[in-house]
C-alpha positions in Angstrom: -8.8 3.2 -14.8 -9.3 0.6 -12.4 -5.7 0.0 -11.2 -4.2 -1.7 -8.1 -0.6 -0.7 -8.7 -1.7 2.6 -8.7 -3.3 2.7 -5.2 -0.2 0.7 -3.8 2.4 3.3 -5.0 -0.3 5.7 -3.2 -0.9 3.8 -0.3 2.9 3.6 0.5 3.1 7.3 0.7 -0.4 8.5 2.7 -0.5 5.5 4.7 -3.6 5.4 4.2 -5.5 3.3 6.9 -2.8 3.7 10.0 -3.9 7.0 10.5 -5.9 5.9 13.3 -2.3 5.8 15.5 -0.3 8.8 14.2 -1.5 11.4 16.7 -3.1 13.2 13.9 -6.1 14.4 12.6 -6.2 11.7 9.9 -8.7 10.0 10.5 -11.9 11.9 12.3 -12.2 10.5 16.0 -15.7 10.1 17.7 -15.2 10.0 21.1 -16.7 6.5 22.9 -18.3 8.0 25.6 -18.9 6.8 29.4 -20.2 2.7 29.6 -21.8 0.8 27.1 -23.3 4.1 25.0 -21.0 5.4 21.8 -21.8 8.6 20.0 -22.8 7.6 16.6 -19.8 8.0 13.9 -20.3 10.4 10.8 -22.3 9.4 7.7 -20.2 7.3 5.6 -18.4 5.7 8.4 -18.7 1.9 9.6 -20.8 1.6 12.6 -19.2 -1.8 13.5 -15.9 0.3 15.0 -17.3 3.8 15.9 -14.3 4.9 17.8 -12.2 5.7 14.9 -13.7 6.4 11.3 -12.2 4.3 8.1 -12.4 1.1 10.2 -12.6 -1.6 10.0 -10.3 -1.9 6.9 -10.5 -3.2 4.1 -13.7 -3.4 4.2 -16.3 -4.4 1.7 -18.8 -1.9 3.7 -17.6 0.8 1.3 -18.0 -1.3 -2.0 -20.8 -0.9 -4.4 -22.2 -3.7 -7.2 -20.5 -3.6 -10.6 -21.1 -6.3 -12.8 -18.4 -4.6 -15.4 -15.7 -5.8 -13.4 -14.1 -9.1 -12.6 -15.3 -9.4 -9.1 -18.5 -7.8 -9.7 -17.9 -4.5 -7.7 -16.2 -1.7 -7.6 -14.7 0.4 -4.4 -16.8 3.3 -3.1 -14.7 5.0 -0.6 -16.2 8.2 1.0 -14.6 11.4 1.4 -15.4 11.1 5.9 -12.5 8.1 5.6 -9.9 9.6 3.5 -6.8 11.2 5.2 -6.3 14.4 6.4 -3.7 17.4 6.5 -3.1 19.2 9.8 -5.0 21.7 8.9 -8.2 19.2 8.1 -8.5 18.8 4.2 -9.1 15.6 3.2 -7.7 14.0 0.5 -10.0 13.1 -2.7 -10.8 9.4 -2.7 -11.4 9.2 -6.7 -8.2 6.9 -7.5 -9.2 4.4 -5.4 -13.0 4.2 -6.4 -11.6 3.2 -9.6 -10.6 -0.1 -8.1 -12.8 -3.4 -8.1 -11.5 -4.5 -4.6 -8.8 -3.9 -1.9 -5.5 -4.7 -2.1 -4.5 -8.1 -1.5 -0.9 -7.0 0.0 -2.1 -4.8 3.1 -3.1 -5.8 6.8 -6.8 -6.5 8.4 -6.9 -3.3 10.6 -9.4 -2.0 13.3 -9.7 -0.1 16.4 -11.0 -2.1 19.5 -10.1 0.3 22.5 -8.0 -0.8 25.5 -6.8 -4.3 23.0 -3.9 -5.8 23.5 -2.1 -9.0 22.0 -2.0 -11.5 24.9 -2.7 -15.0 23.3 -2.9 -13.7 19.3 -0.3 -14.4 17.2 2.9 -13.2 16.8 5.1 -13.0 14.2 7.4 -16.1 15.4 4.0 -18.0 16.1 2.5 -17.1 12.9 1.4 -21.1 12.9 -1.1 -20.6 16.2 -3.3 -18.3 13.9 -4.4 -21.3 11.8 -5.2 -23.3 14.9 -8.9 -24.0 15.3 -9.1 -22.2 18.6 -7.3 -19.2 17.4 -8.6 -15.5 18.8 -8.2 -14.0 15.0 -9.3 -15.9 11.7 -8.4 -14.4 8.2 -11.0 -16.7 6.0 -11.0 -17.7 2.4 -14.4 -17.6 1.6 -14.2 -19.6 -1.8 -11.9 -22.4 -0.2 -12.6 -22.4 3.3 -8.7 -22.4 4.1 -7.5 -20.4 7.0 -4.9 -17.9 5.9 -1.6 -17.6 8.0 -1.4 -13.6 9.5 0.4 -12.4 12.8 -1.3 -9.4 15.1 -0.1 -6.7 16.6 -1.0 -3.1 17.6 0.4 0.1 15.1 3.4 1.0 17.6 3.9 4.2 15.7 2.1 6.8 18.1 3.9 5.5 21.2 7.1 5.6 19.6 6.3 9.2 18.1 5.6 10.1 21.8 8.6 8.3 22.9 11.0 10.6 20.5 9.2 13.9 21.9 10.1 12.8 25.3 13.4 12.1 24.9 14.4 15.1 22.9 15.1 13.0 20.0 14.4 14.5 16.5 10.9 15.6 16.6 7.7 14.6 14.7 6.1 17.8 12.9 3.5 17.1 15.7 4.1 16.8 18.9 2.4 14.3 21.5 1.2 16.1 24.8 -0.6 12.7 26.3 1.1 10.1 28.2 1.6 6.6 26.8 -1.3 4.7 28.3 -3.9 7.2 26.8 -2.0 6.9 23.3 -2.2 3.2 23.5 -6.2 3.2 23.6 -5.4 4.7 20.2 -3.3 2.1 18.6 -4.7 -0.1 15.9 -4.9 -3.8 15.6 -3.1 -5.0 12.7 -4.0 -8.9 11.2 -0.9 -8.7 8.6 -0.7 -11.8 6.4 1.8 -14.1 6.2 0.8 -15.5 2.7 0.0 -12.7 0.1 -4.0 -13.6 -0.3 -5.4 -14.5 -3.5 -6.7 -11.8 -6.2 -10.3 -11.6 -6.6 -11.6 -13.1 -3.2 -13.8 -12.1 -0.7 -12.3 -13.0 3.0 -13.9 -12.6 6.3 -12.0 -11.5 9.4 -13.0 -13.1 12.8 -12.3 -11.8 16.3 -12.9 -13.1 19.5 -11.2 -13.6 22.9 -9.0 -10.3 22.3 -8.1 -9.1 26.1 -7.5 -6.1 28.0 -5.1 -5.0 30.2 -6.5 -6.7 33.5 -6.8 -10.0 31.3 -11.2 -9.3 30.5 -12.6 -9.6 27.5 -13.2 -6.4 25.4 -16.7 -6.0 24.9 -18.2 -5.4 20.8 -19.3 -2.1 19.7 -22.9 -1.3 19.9 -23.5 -1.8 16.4 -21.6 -5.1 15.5 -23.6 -6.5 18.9 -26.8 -5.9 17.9 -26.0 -8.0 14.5 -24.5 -10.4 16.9 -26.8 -11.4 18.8 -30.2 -10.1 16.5 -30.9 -7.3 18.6 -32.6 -4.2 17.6 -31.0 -1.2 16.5 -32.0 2.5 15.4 -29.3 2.5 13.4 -30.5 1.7 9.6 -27.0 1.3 8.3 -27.1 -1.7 11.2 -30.5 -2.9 10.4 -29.8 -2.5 6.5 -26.6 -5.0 6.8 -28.3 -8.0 8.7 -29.0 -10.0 6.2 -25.6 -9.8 4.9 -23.8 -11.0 8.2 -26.1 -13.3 8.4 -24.2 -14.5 5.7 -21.0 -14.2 7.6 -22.3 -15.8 10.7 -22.9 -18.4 9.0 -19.5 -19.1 7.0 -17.6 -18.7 10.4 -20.3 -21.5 12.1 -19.0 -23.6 9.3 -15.6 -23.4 10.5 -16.4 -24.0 13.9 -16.2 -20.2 15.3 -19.6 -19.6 17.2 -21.2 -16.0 16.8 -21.7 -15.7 20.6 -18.2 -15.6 20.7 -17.4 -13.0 18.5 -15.9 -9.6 18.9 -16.0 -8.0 15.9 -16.4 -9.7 12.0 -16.3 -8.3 8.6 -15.7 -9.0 5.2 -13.8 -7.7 2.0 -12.8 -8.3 -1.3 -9.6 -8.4 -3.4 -9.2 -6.7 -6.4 -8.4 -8.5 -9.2 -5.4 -9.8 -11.2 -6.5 -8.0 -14.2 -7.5 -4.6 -11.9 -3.7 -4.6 -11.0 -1.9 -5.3 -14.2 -4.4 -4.4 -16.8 -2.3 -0.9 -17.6 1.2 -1.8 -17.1 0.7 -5.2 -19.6 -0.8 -3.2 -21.7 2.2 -0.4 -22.0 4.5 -3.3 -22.3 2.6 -5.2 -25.2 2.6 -1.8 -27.1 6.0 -0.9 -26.4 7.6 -4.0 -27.6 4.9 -4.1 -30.5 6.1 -1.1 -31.6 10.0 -1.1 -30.8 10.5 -5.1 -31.3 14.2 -4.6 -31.6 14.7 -1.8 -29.0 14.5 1.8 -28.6 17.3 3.7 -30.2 19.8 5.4 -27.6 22.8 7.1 -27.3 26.2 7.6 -25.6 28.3 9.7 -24.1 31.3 9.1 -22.2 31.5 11.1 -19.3 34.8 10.6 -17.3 34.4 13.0 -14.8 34.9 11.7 -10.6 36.0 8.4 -11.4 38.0 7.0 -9.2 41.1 4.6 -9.7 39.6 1.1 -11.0 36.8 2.9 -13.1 37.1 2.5 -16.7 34.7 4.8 -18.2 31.5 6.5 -16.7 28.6 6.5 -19.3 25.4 8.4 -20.0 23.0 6.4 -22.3 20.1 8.3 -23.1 17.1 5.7 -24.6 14.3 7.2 -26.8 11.4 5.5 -24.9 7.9 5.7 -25.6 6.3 8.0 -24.0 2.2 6.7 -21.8 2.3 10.1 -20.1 0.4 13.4 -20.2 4.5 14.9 -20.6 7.6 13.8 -19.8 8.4 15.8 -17.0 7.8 15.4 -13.6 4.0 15.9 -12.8 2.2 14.4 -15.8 -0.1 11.5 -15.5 -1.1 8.5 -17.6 -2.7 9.8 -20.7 -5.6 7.7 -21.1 -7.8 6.6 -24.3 -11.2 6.3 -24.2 -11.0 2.6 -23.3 -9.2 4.1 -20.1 -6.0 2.3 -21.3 -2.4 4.1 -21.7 -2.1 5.6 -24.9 1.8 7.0 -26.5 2.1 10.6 -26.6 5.7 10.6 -28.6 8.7 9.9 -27.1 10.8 10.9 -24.0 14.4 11.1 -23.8 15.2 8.8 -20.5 19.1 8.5 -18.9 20.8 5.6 -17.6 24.7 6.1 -16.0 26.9 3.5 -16.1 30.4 2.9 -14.3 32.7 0.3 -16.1 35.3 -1.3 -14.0 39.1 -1.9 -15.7 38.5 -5.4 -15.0 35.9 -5.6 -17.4 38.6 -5.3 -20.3 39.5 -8.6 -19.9 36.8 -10.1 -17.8 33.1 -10.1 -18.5 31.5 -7.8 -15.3 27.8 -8.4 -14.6 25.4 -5.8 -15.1 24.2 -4.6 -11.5 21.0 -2.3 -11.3 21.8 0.1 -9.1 18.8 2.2 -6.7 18.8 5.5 -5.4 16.8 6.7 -2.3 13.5 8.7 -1.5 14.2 11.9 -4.0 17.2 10.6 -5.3 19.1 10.7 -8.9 20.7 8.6 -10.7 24.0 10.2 -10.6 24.3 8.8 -6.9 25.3 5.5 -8.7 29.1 6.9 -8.4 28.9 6.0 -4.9 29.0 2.4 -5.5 32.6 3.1 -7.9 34.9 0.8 -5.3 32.5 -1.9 -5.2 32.4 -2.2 -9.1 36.3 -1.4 -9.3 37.1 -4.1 -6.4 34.5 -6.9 -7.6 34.6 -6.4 -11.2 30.8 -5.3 -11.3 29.5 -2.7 -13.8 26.7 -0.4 -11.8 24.1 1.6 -13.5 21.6 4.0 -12.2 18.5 5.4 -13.2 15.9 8.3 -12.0 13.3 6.5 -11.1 10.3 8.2 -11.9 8.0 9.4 -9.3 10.7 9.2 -6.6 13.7 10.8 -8.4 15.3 14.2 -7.2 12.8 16.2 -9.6 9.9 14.5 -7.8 9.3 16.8 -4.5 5.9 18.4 -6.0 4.9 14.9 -7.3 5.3 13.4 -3.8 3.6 16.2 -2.5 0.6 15.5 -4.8 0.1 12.0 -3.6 -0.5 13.3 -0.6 -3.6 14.7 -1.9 -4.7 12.0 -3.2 -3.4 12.6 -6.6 -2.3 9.8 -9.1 0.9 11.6 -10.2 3.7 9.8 -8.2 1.5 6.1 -9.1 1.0 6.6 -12.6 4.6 7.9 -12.9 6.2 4.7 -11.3 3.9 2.9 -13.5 5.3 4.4 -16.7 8.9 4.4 -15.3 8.7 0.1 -14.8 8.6 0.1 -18.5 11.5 2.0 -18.6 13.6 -0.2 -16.7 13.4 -2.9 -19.6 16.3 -0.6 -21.3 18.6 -3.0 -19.5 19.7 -4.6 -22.7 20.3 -1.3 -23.9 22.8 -0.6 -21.3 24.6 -3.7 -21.8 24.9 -3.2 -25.5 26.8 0.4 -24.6 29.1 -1.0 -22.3 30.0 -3.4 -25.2 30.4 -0.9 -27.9 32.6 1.4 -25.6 34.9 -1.5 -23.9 
C-alpha cells in the first residue's frame, strides 16, 4: 500500500539514512583508497558517492517507472542500502518500495569526505542559500524556484565519541577512533527550510564545498566522469549519462555551470495522495459508518487524586477496528484494493482528570501526551496543573508508542510496518475527543 505516513513513523525510529555517522555498521562502508582511485561500491549502491553506500539520499537512482501512480514511479530500494544490526542483518526494504517517491519532510544527505561547512548555509543564514552564488542549490524542477535549506554535517558520531571519553552514559557501541578520523565520516545534511512540494522532482547542486586547509574537495570518480563526459567502465555510470545530461542542463539554466560542480542528483516526492490515501480513507469509513459517534462508556475511578481533582474518569470508546487485532503487533488489514478494511471493533481508553473548578466554570479540554513507551495513566501527573488552572487533562495510549509497544518498536527496527500502521490506525482514534467531553458533562 503505497503510504508515506507509514515510512515517516518508520523513518523516525531506524533513522534510516544517518547511518552513515553512527559509528555503526549501518550502512556498508567501502573504503576510498589512496589518491584519486576508489574501490567500486557494492551492486545496488550509487557510484556518484562510493565512500558510503545509500548515498546520496533521496535519491531517484533507486526509483523504477510506474505509470499506476501519481508521479509515474515507484521507489526501488535495494537490500545493500537498508540498515543494519550489529551483528550485520539488514533490514527488509519492502515498506518503502511501496512508495511513489521520497519523503518530502527529510534532508538532502551525502558523504563527501574531509567536507566541512565554511561558506554554506547555516541555520541563521538560511537566506544565503537562495543567493545565486550559493555553494548548495535545492531546485524545483517544475518552477525553477530555489528552495530555502541550511547545511551542516550529522554531529552525532563525534558526540557519541565525546560521551565515551568522558565517561558519560555510554552508547551500546563504543568509539575507539579519535575525532578527526570520525569527522571524515560525518554526513552532509541540506535540511529544508520550507517543507517541499508533494509530487516533484528536485535536483540537489554542490559546488565550492571546502576542506579543512580551505581546498576544494575533489568529485568522486563516477559523478566526474558524467561531469565532464569522460569515459567510464562503470555501466551504471555510462547507463545514467543521458539522464544528467538532463540535470546539467536544468542547473545551466539557473546559472550553476557543470564545471563547477561537486556532486548533483535528483529525486522525487511522493505524492499527496501516496501519504494520505489510507488514513482518509479510515476516516471517510469511520464517520460513514458511526455518523453520530462510537458508543462508549464510563467509569469513575477516584483513586490518587489529589486535592483540586474532582473525579478521574475511564471512558472506554467502541472504535472501529482497520487492524489485523487489536493488540499490540497487528497491522493494517488490507482489502484487495490495498485499502484498510474493519475487522470489528476494539475497545480503546481515554482517562480523564476533572478539576473542582469545573463545577462552576467551564474547563477546557487539554490532550494530554505521554512519552516513548508510555501509558495513558501518566496523565495524573499533570493533576496540579488542571486543579490550579481549571483545565481538564485527558490521556490516551497511543498506539505504537504506548507501554505495551516494546516488541512493536522492536519490529520497526526490522523494517517491519507494525509501529507505522499502528499510529496510523491510532490517529483515528484520537477523533474520540468529543466523546470525552460529552463524559465529563454527564459526570459533572
Amino acid at each position: 500500500m503505497p503510504n508515506l505516513a507509514r515510512w515517516l513513523v518508520l523513518a523516525a525510529v531506524v533513522t534510516f539514512a544517518a547511518g552513515c555517522s553512527d559509528g555503526s555498521d549501518s550502512f556498508v562502508a567501502v573504503d576510498p583508497g589512496p589518491g584519486p582511485d576508489v574501490v567500486p561500491p557494492p551492486p545496488g549502491c550509487d557510484p556518484l558517492a562510493p565512500s558510503y553506500c545509500g548515498f546520496p539520499y533521496p535519491n531517484n537512482y533507486w526509483t523504477r517507472a510506474d505509470a499506476a501512480t501519481v508521479t509515474g514511479l515507484r521507489l526501488a530500494l535495494p537490500q545493500v542500502i537498508m540498515p543494519a544490526t550489529v551483528g550485520g542483518e539488514q533490514s527488509s526494504p519492502d515498506a518503502f518500495n511501496e512508495m511513489d517517491g521520497f519523503s518530502a519532510g527529510i534532508a538532502a544527505m551525502t558523504h563527501m569526505p574531509g567536507a566541512t561547512v565554511t561558506g554554506l548555509a547555516t541555520s541563521v543564514t538560511i537566506e544565503a542559500s537562495l543567493r545565486a552564488d550559493s555553494p548548495t542549490v535545492i531546485l524545483n524542477t517544475a518552477t525553477g524556484e530555489r528552495l530555502a535549506h541550511w547545511v551542516d554535517l550529522d554531529e552525532y558520531v563525534v558526540e557519541a565519541k565525546r560521551r565515551v571519553d568522558d565517561d558519560a552514559p555510554r552508547p551500546r557501541f563504543t568509539l575507539e577512533r579519535d575525532i578527526d578520523e570520525l569527522r571524515e565520516e560525518q554526513a552532509l545534511m541540506l535540511r529544508p527550510a520550507i517543507r517541499p512540494e508533494d509530487a516533484t522532482r528536485y535536483i540537489v547542486a554542490i559546488r565550492n564545498v571546502l576542506d579543512a586547509d580551505g581546498n576544494p574537495l575533489e568529485a568522486s570518480p563516477g559523478f566526474r566522469a558524467l561531469r565532464d563526459n569522460t569515459p567510464s567502465d562503470d555501466p551504471v555510470i555510462e547507463s545514467r549519462r543521458a539522464h544528467f545530461e538532463g540535470i546539467f542542463a536544468a542547473l545551466e539554466a539557473q546559472g550553476i555551470a557543470r564545471g563547477s560542480l561537486q556532486l548533483a542528483w535528483d529525486y522525487t516526492t511522493a505524492s499527496r495522495e501516496n501519504n494520505t490515501r489510507a488514513m482518509l480513507h479510515m476516516r471517510d469509513d469511520a464517520l460513514a459508518r458511526f455518523p453520530d459517534g462510537v458508543p462508549y462508556s464510563i467509569e469513575v475511578r477516584n483513586e490518587s487524586l489529589i486535592d483540586g481533582i474532582a473525579c478521574r474518569l475511564e471512558v472506554t470508546f467502541d472504535v472501529p477496528l482497520y487492524m489485523t487485532k487489536g493488540e499490540a503487533g497487528g497491522l493494517l488489514n488490507l482489502g484487495d484494493d490495498g485499502l484498510p478494511e474493519q475487522n470489528g471493533s476494539y475497545p480503546y481508553a481515554a482517562a480523564l482528570i476533572v478539576p473542582m473548578s469545573a463545577q462552576t466554570e467551564a474547563a477546557p479540554l487539554v490532550a494530554f501526551g505521554h512519552g516513548q513507551l508510555g501509558a495513558k495513566e501518566q496523565v495524573l501527573g499533570a493533576q496540579p496543573i488542571a486543579a490550579t488552572q481549571n483545565l481538564a487533562f485527558f490521556g490516551l495510549d497511543w498506539k505504537g508508542f504506548a507501554s505495551d509497544d516494546v516488541g512493536t518498536v522492536v519490529g520497526a527496527l526490522g523494517g517491519g510496518n507494525h509501529l507505522a500502521d499502528a499510529r496510523l490506525a491510532d490517529w483515528l482514534h484520537t477523533h474520540g475527543e468529543d466523546a470525552v467531553r460529552d463524559a465529563a458533562r454527564a459526570v459533572l
